[in-house]
BAMIVEX-150334 format. One record per residue (C-alpha): y, z, x; residue number from 1. Coordinates in steps of 0.5 Angstrom, whole numbers. Example, Ala and Ser with C-alpha at 12.3 -4.5 7.8 and 13.67 -1.06 7.14 Angstrom:
<nodes>
NODE      yy      zz      xx     n
NODE      -9      16      25     1
NODE      -2      14      27     2
</nodes>
This chain:
<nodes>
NODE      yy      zz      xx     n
NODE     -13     -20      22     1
NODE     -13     -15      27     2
NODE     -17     -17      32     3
NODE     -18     -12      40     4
NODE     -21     -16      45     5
NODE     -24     -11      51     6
NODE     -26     -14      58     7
NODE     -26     -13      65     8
NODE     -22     -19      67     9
NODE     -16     -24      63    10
NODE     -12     -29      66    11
NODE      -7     -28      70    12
NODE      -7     -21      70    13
NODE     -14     -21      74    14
NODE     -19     -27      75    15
NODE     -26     -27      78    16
NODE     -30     -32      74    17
NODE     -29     -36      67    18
NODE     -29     -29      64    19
NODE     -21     -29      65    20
NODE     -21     -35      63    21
NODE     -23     -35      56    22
NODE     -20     -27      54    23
NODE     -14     -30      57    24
NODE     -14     -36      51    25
NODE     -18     -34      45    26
NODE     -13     -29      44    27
NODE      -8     -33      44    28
NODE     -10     -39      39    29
NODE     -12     -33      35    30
NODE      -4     -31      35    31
NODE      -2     -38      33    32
NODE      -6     -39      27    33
NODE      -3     -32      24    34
NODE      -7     -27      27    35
NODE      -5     -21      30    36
NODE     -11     -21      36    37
NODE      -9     -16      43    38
NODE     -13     -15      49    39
NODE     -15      -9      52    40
NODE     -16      -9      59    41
NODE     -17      -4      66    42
NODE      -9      -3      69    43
NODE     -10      -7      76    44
NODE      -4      -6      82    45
NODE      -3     -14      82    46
NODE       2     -19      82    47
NODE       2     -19      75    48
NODE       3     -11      74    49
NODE       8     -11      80    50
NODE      12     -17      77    51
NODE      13     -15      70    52
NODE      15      -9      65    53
NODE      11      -5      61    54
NODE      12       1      55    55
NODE       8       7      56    56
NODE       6       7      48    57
NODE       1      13      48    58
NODE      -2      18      53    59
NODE      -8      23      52    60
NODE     -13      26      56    61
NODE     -21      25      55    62
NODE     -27      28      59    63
NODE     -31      23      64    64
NODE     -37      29      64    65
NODE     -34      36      67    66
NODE     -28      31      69    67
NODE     -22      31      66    68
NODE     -17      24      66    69
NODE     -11      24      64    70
NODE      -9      16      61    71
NODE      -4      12      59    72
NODE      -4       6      55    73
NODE       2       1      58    74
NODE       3      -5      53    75
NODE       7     -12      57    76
NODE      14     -12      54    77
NODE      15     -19      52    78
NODE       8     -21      49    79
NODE       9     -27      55    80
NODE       1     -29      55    81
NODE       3     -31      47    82
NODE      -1     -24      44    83
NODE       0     -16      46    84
NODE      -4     -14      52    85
NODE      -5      -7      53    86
NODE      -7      -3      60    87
NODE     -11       3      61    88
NODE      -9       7      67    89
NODE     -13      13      69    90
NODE      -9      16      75    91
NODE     -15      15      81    92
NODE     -19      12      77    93
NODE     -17       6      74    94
NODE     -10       3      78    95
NODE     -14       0      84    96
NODE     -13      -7      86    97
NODE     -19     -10      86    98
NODE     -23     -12      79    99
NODE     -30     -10      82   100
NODE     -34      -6      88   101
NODE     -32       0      87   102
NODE     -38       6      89   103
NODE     -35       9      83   104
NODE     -35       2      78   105
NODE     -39       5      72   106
NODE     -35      11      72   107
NODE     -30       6      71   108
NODE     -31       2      66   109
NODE     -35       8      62   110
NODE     -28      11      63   111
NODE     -24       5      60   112
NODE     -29       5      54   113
NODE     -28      11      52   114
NODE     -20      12      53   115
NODE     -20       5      49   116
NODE     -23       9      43   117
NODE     -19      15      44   118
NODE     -13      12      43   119
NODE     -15       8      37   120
NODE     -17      14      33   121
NODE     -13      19      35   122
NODE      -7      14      33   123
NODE     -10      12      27   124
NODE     -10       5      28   125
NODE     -16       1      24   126
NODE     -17      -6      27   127
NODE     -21     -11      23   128
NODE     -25     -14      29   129
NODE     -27     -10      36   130
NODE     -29     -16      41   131
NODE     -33     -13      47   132
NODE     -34     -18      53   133
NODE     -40     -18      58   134
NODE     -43     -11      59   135
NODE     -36      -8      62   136
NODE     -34      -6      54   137
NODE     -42      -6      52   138
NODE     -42       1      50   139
NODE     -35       2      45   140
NODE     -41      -1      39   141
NODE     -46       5      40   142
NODE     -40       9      42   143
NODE     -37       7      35   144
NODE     -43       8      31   145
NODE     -47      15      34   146
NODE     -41      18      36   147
NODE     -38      24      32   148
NODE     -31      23      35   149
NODE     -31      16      33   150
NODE     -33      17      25   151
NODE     -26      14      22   152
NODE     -29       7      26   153
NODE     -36       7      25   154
NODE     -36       2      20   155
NODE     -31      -2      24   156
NODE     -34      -9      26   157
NODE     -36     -11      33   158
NODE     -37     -17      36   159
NODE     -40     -18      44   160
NODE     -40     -24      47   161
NODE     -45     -25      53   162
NODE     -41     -29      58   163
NODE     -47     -28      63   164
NODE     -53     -25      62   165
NODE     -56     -24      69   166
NODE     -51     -17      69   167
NODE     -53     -11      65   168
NODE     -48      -5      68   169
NODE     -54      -1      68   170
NODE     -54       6      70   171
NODE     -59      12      71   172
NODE     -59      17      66   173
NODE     -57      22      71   174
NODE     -50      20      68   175
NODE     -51      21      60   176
NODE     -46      27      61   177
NODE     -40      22      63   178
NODE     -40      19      55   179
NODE     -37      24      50   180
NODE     -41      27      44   181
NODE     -47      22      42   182
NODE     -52      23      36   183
NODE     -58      25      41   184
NODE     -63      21      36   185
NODE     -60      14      38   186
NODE     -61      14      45   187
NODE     -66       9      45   188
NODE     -61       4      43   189
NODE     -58       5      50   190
NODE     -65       5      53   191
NODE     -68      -1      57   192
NODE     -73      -1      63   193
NODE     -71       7      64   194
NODE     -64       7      64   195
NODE     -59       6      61   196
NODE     -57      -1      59   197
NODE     -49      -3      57   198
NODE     -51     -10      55   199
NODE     -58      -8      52   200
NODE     -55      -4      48   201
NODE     -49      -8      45   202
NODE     -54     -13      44   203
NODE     -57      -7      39   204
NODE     -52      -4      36   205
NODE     -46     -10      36   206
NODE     -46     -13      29   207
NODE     -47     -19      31   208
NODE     -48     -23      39   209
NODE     -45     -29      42   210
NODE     -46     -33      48   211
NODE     -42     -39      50   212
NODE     -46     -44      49   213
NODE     -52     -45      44   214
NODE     -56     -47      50   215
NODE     -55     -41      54   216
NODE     -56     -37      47   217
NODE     -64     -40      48   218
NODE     -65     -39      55   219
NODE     -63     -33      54   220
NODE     -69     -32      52   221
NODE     -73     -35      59   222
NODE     -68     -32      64   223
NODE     -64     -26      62   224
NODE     -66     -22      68   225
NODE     -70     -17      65   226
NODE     -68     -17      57   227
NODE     -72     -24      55   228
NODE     -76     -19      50   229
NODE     -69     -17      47   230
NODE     -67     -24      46   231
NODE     -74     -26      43   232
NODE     -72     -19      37   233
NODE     -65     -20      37   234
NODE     -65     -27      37   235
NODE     -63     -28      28   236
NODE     -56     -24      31   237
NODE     -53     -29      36   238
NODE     -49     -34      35   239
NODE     -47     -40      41   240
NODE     -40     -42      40   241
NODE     -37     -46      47   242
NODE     -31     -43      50   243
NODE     -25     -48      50   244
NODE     -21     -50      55   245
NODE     -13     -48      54   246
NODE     -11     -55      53   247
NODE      -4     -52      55   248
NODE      -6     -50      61   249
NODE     -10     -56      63   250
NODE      -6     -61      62   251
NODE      -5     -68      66   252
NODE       0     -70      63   253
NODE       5     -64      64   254
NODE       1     -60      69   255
NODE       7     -58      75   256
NODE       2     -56      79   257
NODE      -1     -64      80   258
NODE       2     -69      86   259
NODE       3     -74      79   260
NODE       3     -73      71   261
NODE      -1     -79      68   262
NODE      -4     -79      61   263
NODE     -10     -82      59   264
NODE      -7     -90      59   265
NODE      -6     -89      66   266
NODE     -10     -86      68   267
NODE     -13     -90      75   268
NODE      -6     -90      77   269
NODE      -4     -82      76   270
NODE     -12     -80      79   271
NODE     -10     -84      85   272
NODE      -4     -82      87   273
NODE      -7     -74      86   274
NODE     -13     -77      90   275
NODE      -8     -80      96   276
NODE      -5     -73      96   277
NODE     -11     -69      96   278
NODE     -15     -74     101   279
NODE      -8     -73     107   280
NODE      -9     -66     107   281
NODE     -16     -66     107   282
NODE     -16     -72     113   283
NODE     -20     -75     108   284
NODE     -20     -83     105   285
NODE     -18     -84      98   286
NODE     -21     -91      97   287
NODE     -27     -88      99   288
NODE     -31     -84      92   289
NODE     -29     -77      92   290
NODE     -35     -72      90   291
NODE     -31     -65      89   292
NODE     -35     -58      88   293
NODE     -31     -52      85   294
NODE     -33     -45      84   295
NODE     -37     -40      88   296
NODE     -41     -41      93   297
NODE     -47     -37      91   298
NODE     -55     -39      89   299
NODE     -53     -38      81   300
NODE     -48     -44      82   301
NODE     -53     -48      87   302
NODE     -48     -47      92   303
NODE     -54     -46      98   304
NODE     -56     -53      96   305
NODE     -50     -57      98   306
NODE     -50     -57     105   307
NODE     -57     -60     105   308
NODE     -55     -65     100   309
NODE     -48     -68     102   310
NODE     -52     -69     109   311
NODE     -57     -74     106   312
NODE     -52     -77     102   313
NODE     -47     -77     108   314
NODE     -53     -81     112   315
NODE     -56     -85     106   316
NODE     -48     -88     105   317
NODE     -45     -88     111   318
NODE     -38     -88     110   319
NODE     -38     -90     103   320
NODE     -37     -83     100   321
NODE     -33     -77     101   322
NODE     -33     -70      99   323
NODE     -30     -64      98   324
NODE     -31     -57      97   325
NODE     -27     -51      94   326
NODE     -30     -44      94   327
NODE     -32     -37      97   328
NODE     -39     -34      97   329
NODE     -45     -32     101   330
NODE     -43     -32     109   331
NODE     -50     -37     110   332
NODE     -47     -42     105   333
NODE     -40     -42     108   334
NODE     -43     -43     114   335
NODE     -46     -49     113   336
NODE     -41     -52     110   337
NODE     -37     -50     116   338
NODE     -42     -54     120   339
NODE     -43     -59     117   340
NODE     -35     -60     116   341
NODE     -36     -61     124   342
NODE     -41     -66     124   343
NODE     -37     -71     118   344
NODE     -30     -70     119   345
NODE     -29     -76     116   346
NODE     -33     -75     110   347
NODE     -33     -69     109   348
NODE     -28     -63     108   349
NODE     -28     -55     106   350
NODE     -24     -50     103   351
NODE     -26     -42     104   352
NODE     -23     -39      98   353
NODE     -20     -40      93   354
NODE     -12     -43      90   355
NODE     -11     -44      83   356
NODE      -6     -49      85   357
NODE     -10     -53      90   358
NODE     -16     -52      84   359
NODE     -10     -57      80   360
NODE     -10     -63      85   361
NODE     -17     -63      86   362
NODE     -20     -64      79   363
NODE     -13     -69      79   364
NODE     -15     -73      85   365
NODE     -23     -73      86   366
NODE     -27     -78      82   367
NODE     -33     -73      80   368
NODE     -34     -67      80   369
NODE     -41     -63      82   370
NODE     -44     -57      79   371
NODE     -52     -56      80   372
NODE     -52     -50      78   373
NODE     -59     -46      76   374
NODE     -55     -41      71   375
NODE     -49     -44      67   376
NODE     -47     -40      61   377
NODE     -42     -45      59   378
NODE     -38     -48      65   379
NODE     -31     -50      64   380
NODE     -30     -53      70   381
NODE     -34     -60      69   382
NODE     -28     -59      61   383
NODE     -23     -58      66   384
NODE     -26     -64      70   385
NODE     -26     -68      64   386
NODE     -20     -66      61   387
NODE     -17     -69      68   388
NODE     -21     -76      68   389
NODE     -26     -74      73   390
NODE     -34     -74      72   391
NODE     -38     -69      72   392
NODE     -44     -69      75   393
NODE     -49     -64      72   394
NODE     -55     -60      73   395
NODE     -58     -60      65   396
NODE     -57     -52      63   397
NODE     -54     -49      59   398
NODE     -47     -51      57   399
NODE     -47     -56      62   400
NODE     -52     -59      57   401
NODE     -48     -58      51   402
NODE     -43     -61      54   403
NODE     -44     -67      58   404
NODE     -47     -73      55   405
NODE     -50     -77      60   406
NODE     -46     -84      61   407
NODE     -53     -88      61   408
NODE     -54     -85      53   409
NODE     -50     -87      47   410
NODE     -43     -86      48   411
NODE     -43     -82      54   412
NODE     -39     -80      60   413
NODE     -42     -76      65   414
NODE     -48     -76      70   415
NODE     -54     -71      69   416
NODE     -60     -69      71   417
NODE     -66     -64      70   418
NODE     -67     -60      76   419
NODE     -63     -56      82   420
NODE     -66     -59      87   421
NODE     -63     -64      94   422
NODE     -67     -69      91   423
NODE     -63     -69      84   424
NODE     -57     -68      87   425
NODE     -57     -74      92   426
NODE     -59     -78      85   427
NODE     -54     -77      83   428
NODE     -49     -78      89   429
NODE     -52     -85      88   430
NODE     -51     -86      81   431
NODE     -44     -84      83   432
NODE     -43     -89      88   433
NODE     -45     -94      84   434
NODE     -40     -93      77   435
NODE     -35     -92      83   436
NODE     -35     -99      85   437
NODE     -36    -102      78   438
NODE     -28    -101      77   439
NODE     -28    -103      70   440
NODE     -33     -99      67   441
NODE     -31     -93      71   442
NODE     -24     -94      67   443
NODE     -28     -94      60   444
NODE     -32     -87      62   445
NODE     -24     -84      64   446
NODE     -22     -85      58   447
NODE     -27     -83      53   448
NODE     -27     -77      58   449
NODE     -20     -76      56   450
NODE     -21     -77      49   451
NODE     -25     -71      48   452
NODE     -24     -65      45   453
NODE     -25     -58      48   454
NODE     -19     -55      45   455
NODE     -19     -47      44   456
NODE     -17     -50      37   457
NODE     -24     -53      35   458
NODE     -28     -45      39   459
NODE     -22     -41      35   460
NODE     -23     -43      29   461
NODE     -32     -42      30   462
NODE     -30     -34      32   463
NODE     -25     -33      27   464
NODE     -31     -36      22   465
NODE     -36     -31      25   466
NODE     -31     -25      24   467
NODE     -29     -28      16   468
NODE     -38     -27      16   469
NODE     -38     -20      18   470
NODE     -34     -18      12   471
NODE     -27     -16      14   472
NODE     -21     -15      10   473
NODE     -15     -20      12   474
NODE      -8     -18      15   475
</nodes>
């Protein structure tokens, strides 16, 4: 089966969130069990552009409005990721460093769709499956389907995967002219509130939507920001199928960017000598329990919590507890957690950014990982967690609740609670403390932690499933 997947973000060729994560692993266990799967992404001027070689398989030119773009596609020579990937790059437009943030972002993802679809046709190309993510890609199944200059695809299947919700991409209508020629009749399918909606519409027009999570495909229909009601009418369209993890990647046993490899067998005392590790470069005490949180430091991830939470834990557990934080986000919140590094130099300690290597360790050396996050579409970080022996201490909500089966029911491993709140929080520091001394309890729980499977083989074969649905014809 031929499969294209579309998305803003693909790890390591640019990453901000869990997007790139998952475009840069689905595709390949797509590929290892025998399809040929491709991503197609906006070029970047990044580490990974300017380290790695790249043919320039196709040029052309289209119109954004009265505009017109000159574009390339590049493909990476040696299929290093384990499938093809292809970079749209649009001189002045499309070949800037950042991922996002731009005055002119909509022309730029509106361009990279359209360019996507120009090269498709008009090198004959016929893909079983396109596979939109997030609303960055959310106009290629209208395009498809109402544009005359797409006629030869419209019967091409889409698949468009939701990985968050809160954002739609929408624009006003004054911005129409940017896409090629559409049937004027079938606007409504682009219209949501008085704009136009990239996510509302791929949501319409997708042969079928999915969410990273079978919990946050029903939260969907509560909190979406504005789209409840079209969640309520599409919901018979979505699927929910949790993201895996790249066990490759993630692995304790192998993993080169950790202090000590350790399997599930030893796993007290690879976790302490990665906690020992971790704690000296922090001025941190390793024979204290160490709560960790990883990711941005924004209200979405209950990030404006934590200070106020880890200084009632610090006060309730007087130098019985430690914690680290590794994240950037809202200027507030980082200097809070500044401010209360100051007051708890011993207990506690913050990193403002982010370091993939140092993200490694942390979740090797910590004993519980804290993720209060009021929106979670799937999380990977409370899997990776569990992937390294350490307990995820979660907010119950969405693929957090998928995922994390609390230690105190039946065959559980990890800590959960209902609300975001400081209060839930310090609960369940204290629930923590307390599993934390039990040492014999605490080895069971890691080894059952380990012993779970969230492999990308386990989600693949959902996705490959869904595409078989859809009527596809096999490669």
């Amino acid at each position: 089966m031929r499969i294209f997947h579309l998305s803003a973000e693909c790890y390591p060729v640019a990453k901000v969130g869990g997007l790139a994560d998952v475009v840069g692993a689905l595709p390949k266990y797509q590929t290892l069990a025998g399809h040929k799967a491709a991503v197609v992404m906006p070029f970047y001027d990044r580490k990974f552009t300017r380290e790695n070689e790249f043919d320039t398989v196709f040029q052309g030119a289209t119109l954004l409005g009265i505009r017109r773009l000159y574009f390339e596609i590049l493909k990476e020579k040696t299929d290093k990721l384990g499938f093809e990937l292809y970079l749209v790059k649009i001189p002045g437009l499309i070949d800037r460093e950042n991922i996002y943030s731009y005055p002119d972002e909509t022309e730029q993802f509106i361009a990279f769709q359209i360019a996507f679809l120009d090269w498709i046709s008009y090198s004959q190309q016929s893909p079983d499956i396109i596979h939109c993510h997030d609303h960055h890609s959310g106009l290629v199944p209208f395009l498809l389907q109402y544009s005359k200059l797409y006629t030869r695809l419209a019967k091409t299947p889409t698949v468009f995967t939701i990985h968050n919700g809160q954002y739609h991409g929408a624009f006003g209508w004054d911005k129409l002219s940017y896409l090629p020629e559409i049937d004027l009749t079938k606007t409504g399918l682009l219209d949501w509130s008085g704009g136009i909606n990239p996510l509302a519409s791929a949501v319409r027009c997708a042969s079928k939507f999915t969410t990273v999570s079978p919990s946050y495909l029903d939260e969907l229909v509560i909190n979406s920001n504005g789209l409840e009601f079209l969640f309520f009418l599409e919901r018979a369209k979505g699927v929910g199928i949790i993201n895996g993890i790249d066990t490759e990647v993630w692995n304790p046993a192998t993993d080169p960017m950790i202090v000590e490899k350790f399997a599930a067998a030893k796993v007290a005392a690879g976790k302490q000598k990665n906690k020992e590790a971790l704690c000296t470069r922090f001025n941190l005490d390793p024979t204290k329990p160490l709560i960790s949180f990883i990711g941005r430091l924004v209200g979405e991830k209950g990030a404006d919590l934590l200070a106020g939470a880890i200084e009632t834990s610090l006060e309730e557990f007087a130098g019985k507890v430690n914690f680290l934080i590794l994240g950037a986000g809202e200027t507030k919140t980082e200097m809070d957690l500044q401010e209360l590094k100051e007051k708890f130099p011993a207990d506690c300690n913050v990193y403002i950014g982010y370091n993939e290597e140092l993200a490694h360790l942390v979740y090797a050396g910590s004993d519980f990982l804290l993720m209060p996050s009021r929106v979670e579409p799937c999380g990977l970080n409370q899997l990776y967690s569990l992937r390294y022996g350490t307990m995820p201490m979660v907010r119950s909500t969405g693929g957090l609740k998928d995922t994390v089966i609390d230690f105190g029911d039946k065959g559980g491993y990890g800590i959960r609670y209902n609300n975001t709140s400081v209060k839930d929080i310090c609960y369940a520091v204290s629930r923590a403390v307390v599993v934390y001394n039990d040492a014999k309890k605490l080895q069971t729980l890691r080894k059952r932690m380990m012993a779970l499977d969230f492999s990308w083989d386990v989600s693949a074969k959902q996705y490959m499933e869904l595409y078989q649905s859809l009527n596809t014809t096999t490669i």
